[in-house]
N, C-alpha and C positions, 0 to 999 in steps of 0.2 A: 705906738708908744714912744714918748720922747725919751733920749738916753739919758735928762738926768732926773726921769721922775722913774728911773729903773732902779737907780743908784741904792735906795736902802736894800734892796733883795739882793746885787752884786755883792754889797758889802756882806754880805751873812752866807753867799754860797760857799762851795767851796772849791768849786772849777767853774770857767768862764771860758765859751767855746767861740769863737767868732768868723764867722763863714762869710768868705766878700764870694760874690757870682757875679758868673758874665751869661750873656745868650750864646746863642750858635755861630756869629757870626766874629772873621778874623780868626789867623791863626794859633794852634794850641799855645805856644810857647806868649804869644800878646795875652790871650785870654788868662791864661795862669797868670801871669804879671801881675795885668788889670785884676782881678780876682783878689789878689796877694795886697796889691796896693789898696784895696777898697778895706780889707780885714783889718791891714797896720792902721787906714787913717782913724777907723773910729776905736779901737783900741789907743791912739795916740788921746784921741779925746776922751777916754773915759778917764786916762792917765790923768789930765789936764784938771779933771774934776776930782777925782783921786789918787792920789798916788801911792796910796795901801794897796791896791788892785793886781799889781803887775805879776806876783808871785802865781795868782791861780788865773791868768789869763796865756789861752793859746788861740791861734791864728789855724783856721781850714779853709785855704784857699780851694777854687771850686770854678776852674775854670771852662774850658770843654769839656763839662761832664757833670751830672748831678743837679740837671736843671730842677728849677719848681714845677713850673709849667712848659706846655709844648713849646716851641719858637714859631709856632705857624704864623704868625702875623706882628707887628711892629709893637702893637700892642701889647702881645707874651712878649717878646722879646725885651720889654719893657720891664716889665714883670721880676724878669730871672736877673736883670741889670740892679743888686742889692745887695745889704748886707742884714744876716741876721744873725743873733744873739742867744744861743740855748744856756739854760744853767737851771739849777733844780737847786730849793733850799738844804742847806748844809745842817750844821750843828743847832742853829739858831743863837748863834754865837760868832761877834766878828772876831778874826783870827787876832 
């Protein structure tokens, strides 16, 4: 799903979760970063597209810990190296 064909259902929720992940690999304090960093860039860009958003948007970094998938191979590891986006319709109403 591209983030600005998200944007009409962001604008009607009424919390916006953003979880940047890393794989297994590198230390916790890098991964939590990396993680953290991947969360702010696309919340910076969702900003860029809207900037009504920012009040119901938070960041769950996700760094050693709370993979998707296993890390057995370069492949999963590939996998857990992302960011995803949860949020559930709101009022049906933008704030």
């Amino acid at each position: 799903l591209l983030l600005r064909d998200a944007l009409p259902g962001l604008r009607l929720t009424d919390r916006i979760v953003i979880a940047g992940r890393t794989d297994d690999l590198g230390s916790v304090p890098l991964n939590q970063s990396l993680a953290l960093a991947r969360g702010l860039a696309v919340r910076d860009y969702l900003l860029s597209l809207d900037a009504a958003l920012p009040a119901r948007i938070s960041i769950d970094a996700r760094g050693r810990c709370c993979y998707a998938v296993a890390n057995d191979d370069a492949q999963a590891r590939a996998q857990n190296r992302r960011v995803e986006i949860t949020y559930s319709p709101g009022s049906g109403v933008a704030p």
